[in-house]
N, C-alpha and C positions, 0 to 999 in steps of 0.2 A: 408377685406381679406388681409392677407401679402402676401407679394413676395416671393418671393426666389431669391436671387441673383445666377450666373451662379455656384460661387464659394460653393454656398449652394446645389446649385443641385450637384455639383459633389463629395463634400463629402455626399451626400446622397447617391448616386448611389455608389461609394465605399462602405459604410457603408452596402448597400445592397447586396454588391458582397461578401464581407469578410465574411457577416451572410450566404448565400445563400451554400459559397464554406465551411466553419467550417459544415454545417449540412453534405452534401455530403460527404467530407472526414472521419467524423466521422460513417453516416451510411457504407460508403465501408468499412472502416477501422472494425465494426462487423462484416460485411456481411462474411469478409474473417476468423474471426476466430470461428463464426458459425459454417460453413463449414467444418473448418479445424479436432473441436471438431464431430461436426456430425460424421465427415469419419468415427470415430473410431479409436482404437489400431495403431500408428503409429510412427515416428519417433518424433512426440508432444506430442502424448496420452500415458499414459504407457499400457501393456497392460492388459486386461481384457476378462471375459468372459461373456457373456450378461447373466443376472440373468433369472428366470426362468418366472419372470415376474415383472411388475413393473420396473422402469426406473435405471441407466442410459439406454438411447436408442440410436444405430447410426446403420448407413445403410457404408459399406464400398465403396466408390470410387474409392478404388485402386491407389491414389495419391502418384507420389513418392517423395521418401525424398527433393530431389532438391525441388521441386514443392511448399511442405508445407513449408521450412523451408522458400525458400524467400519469401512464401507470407506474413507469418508471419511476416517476417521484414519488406515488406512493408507494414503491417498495423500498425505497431506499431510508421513509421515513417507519416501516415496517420491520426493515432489518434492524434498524436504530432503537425503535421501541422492543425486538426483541431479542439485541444480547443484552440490552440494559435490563429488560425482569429477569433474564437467565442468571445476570451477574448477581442480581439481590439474593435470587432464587438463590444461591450455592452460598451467598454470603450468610444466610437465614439454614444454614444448614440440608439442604437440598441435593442428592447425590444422583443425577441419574447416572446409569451404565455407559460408561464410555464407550464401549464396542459399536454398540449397533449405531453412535453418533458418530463415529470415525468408518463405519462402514457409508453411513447414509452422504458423507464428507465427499468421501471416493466416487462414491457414484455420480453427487452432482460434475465434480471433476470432468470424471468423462464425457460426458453428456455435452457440459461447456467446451469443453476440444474438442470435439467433432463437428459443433457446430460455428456458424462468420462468427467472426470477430462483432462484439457489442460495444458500444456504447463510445468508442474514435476511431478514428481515423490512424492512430499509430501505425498499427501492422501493414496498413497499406505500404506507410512510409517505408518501415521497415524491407517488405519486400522491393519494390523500387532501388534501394538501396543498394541490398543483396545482389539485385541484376544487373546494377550498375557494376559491381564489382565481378561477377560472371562474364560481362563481357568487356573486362580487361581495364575498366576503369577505375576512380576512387571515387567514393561518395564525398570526399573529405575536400575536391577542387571541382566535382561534376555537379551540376544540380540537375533534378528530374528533369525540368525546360531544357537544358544542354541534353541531357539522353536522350528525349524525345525527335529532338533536331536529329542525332542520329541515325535514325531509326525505327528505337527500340520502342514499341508499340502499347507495353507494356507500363512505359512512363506517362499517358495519356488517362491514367487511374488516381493520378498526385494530386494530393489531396489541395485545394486552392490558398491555404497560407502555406506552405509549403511546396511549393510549385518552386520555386527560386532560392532556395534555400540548402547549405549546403548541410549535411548531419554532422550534428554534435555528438553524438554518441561514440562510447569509449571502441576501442580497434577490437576488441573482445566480443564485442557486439555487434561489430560491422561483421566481425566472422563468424556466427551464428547467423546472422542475415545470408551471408553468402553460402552457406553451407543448405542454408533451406532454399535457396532460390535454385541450387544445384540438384536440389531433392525434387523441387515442385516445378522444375523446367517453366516452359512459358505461362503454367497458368496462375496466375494471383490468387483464388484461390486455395489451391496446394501449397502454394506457397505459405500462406498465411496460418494453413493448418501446422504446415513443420515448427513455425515460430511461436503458436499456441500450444502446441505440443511441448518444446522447451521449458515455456513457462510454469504449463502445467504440473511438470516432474518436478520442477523448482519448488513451486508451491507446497504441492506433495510431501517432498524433501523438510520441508520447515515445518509440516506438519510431525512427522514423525519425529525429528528434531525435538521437539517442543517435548511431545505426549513421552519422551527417553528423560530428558530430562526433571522434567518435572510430576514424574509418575509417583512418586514416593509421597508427595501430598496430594489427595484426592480432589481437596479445592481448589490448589491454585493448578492443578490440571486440567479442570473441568472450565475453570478459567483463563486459562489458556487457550482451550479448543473455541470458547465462543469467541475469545477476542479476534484470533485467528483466524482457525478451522471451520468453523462454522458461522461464520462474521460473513452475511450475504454479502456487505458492500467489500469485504478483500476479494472472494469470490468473482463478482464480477469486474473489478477494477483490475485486478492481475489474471483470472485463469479466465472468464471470459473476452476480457479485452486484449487477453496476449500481450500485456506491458512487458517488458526486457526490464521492468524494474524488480517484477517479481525473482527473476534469474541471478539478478544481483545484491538483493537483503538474503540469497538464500548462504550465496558464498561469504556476505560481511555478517549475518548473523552467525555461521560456523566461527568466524577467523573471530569474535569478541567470546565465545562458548568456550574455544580450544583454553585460553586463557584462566579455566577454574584455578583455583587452590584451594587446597586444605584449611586454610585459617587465612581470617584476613589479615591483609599487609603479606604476606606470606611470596615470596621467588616464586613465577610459576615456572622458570629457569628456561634458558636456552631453548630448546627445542619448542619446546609449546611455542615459544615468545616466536621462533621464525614460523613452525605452522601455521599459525594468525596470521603473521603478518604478509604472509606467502598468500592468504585466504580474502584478506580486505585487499589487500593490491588485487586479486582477479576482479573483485566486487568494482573497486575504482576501477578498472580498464574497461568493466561493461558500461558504466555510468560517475559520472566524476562527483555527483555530489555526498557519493558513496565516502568522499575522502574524510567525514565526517567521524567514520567509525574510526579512522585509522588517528586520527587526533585524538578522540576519546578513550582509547586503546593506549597511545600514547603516552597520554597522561597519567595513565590505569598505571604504568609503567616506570612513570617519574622516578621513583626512589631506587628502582633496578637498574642500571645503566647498562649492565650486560646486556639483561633481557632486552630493553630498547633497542638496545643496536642489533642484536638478533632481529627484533621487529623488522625495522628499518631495512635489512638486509633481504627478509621475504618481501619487503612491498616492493622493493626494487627490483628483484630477482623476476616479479610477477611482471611489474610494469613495464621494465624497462625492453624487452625483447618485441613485444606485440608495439608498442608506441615506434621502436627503431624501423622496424616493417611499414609500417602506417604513414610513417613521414612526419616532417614538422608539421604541414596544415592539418593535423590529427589533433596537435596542441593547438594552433592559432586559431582555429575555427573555435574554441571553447572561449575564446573573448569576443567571437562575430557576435552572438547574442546574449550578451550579458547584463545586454541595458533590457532584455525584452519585461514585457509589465502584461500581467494577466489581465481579464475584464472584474474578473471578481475582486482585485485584489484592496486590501482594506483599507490603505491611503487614501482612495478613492471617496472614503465617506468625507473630510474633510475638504476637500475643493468643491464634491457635488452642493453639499450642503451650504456652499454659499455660489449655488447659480453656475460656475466652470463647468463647463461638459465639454471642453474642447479634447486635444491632445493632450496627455499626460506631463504636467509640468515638468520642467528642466529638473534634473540633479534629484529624479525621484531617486531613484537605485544609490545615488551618495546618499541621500537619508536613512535607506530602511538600512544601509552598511551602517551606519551608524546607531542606528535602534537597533539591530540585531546584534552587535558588540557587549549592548546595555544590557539587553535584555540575556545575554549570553552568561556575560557575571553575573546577573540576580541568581539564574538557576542553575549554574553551574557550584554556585557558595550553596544555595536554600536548597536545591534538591536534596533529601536524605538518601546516604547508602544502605538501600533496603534489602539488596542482593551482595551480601560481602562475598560469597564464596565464588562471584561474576564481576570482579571488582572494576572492568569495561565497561558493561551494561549502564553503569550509572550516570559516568561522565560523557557516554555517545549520547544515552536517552535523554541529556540537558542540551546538549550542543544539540541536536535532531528535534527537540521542541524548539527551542531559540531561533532555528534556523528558517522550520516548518509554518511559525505562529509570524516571521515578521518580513519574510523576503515576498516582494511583490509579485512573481512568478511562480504561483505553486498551481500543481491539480492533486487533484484528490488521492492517485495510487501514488505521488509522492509519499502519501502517509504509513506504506507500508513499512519505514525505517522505524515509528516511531510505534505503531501496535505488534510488530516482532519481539520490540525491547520491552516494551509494556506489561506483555505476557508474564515475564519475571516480576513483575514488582507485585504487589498484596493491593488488593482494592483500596481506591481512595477517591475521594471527590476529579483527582485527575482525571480517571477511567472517561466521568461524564462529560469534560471538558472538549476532552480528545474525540468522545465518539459524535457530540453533537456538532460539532465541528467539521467532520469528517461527512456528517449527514447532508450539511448544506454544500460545501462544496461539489459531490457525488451528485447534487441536483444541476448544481452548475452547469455541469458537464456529461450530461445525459445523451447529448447530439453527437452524430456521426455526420453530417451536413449542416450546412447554414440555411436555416430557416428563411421561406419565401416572407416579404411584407407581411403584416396582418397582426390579427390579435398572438397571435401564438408566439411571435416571434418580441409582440410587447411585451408579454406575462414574462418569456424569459429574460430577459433585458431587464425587467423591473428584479426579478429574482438575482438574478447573477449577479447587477450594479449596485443594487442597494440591499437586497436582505443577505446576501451571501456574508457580502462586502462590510455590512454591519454585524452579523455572526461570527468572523474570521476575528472584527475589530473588537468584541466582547470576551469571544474565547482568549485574545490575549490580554485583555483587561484581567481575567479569570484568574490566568497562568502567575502574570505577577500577583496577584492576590494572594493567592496560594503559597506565593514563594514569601512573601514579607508577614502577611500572616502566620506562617504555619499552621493552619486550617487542614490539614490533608487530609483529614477524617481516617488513618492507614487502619487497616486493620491487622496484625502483625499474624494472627489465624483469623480465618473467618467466622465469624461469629455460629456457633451452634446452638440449637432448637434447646428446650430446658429436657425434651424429650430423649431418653434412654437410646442408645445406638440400637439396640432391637427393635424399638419404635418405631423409628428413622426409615428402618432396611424396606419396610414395605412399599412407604413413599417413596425412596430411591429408586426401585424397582418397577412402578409403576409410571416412571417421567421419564419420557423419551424425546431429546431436544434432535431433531436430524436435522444431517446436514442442509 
């Protein structure tokens, strides 16, 4: 029998604390948005009316605004503090059973699909959309105001930035919209259940995805699932909020996977090369900024020229049939809001800071084009290929941080492109960059309504305008650090315990991180 040296028992005991406190934090961190979803209709939820039968379903608490909005924030700084000790915890040699965490995964799952939609207003839109196109129209030349005019009574639910607004979403996505608006007839509610359902299996999908491919090493699996799988804040940004963004990293994460080889630099040859690129064009037709994979794909491909044009061949073959249907203003509507500028967005600390609170200066969107090009070569040269045998993965996950860290128009489930890809890579000071990041935006945009006057609507305003906003502006300070540095702290395996795998097995055994 071995020892354990004192020093060995107490990195184990650590190691068992870290695992022990990421499950807790992680479960309270659902518990509260659960709940928050359950209550119904609120200052999170948009509102609704309970269909006539069949789900969504909630019971009202009568919770007020105060109440929901900071718990929401502190779960989100909950879920934050708890894949970061999960992620130490497995870096430290830490194994829990993945079963019963991809059971407890699914559960929450469900539970979020059955219940409103949390935390925006999307789905709302989404359905509106859908029934615009049920009753013979396009969302792409009608806006909710023009439906409403019509009639359709159903328009009178449009969310108020959005009221006049025509959708930018890819033709692939407007039929998913239509398809659940044909399923959930006149009620908004059903409706928004069929488009949280979508997502859901999306999600699902990238689960099971992940835990295939990366089962063969038990740490960056189990790191996987927190980044992901068990990552509260993707949970509620994609499977409680019923983002259509979630539906579309599940297609562009397939179409950059199909792509493996045997050895790198290696032909993945023809076929794969159109599979993919058949898989990223559905991903761009749900969502355009999708096209991101398909350039990192692209260049994955640079020295194959067959392969490419095979590429080339599935994005077209994908695109071009749904866009033909769709119409031009399916394309021209993707330049209506190009200039749009987020509140959080991190330029913003520069004008506030010297007294500007007006309107968002002239020729912002030409700057960050320009600081996003920069910042594009830093990481597109400095990032390391840590995933050869996914030789896609590397150059989407630079362009998808480049693009994530400096375009003035982000929310938070935009980040789902860049913790799909992340999942692949081996721990690194990045992990931190990306989830702290991720933490403050997620606060951002906690609201499903505009806040009446008052202290509540200050606290957020000071939060959104200036700490987000300086968060967003540090985490890219971070990014290039990391890139000109080479700082990444990788760890190429995760560091194990000094302790004997028999050791090990008990404490594995004993830590259950659920979804």
């Amino acid at each position: 029998m071995i020892s354990m040296s004192n020093a060995d028992v107490r990195a184990s005991t650590v190691t068992r604390a870290l695992a022990w406190s990421a499950a807790a934090a992680i479960a309270l961190s659902l518990l509260i948005m659960v709940v928050v979803t359950a209550n119904g209709p609120s200052v999170s939820v948009p509102s609704l009316t309970h269909p006539a039968e069949g789900p969504p379903w909630w019971h009202s608490l009568h919770l007020r605004p105060a109440v929901i909005l900071l718990s929401l924030w502190a779960a989100a700084v909950l879920a934050t503090a708890g894949v970061t000790a999960g992620l130490v915890a497995i870096s430290r040699g830490a194994r829990p059973p993945v079963r019963p965490l991809l059971v407890g995964v699914f559960l929450v799952i469900t539970v979020f699909t059955v219940l409103p939609p949390g935390g925006s207003t999307d789905t709302v839109s989404y359905a509106i959309d859908g029934s615009i196109v049920v009753a013979g129209h396009s969302p792409y030349t009608m806006t909710p105001t023009e439906f409403l005019a019509t009639g359709a009574q159903i328009a009178r639910n449009s969310p108020g930035p959005w009221q006049n607004s025509l959708s930018d979403y890819g033709p692939l996505a407007t039929a998913s919209e239509w398809a659940a608006a044909e399923l959930g007839g006149n009620s908004l509610g059903r409706i928004t259940f069929w488009l949280k359902l979508y997502t859901s299996l999306a999600f699902g999908a990238v689960v099971l995805l992940l835990d295939r491919l990366l089962r063969a090493d038990p740490a960056m699996r189990l790191r996987g699932h927190l980044l992901w799988s068990a990552n509260p804040l993707m949970l509620w940004e994609i499977v409680a909020s019923g983002h259509i963004d979630g539906v579309a990293v599940a297609f562009g994460l397939a179409g950059i996977v199909v792509l493996r080889v045997a050895r790198p630099g290696a032909d993945p040859g023809l076929g794969r090369a159109f599979v993919s690129g058949l898989l990223v064009g559905v991903a761009i037709a749900v969502k355009s900024p999708f096209a991101l994979f398909a350039l990192g794909a692209g260049w994955a491909l640079r020295r194959h020229l067959a392969a490419l044009g095979s590429f080339a061949v599935g994005c077209l073959v994908a695109l071009a049939p749904p866009y033909l249907l769709a119409g031009r203003p399916a394309v021209t509507v993707l330049f209506l809001r190009a200039n749009e500028v987020a509140w959080d967005n991190l330029y913003q600390v520069f004008w506030r800071s010297v007294g500007y609170a007006g309107k968002d200066p002239a020729h912002l969107v030409t700057v960050a084009t320009i600081v996003f090009l920069i910042v594009a070569a830093i990481v597109c040269k400095r990032l390391p290929p840590r995933v050869p045998s996914l030789p896609a993965v590397t150059p989407s996950l630079a362009l998808i941080l480049a693009w994530t860290f400096t375009w003035p128009f982000q929310r938070p489930w935009y980040d789902v492109m860049i913790i799909a890809l992340l999942a692949f890579y081996p721990a690194s000071r990045l992990d931190w960059v990306v989830l702290i990041r991720l933490c403050f935006g997620a606060i951002s945009h906690m609201m499903a309504v505009v806040l009446p006057q008052g202290r509540l609507l200050a606290l957020q305003t000071l939060e959104a305008e200036w700490i987000t906003s300086i968060a967003r502006l540090l985490a890219l300070g971070a990014l290039i650090w990391l890139c000109v540095s080479g700082r990444w702290g990788w760890r190429s395996r995760p560091a194990e315990a000094s302790a004997t795998a028999a050791e090990l097995r008990p404490l594995a055994g004993g830590v259950d991180l659920p979804g």
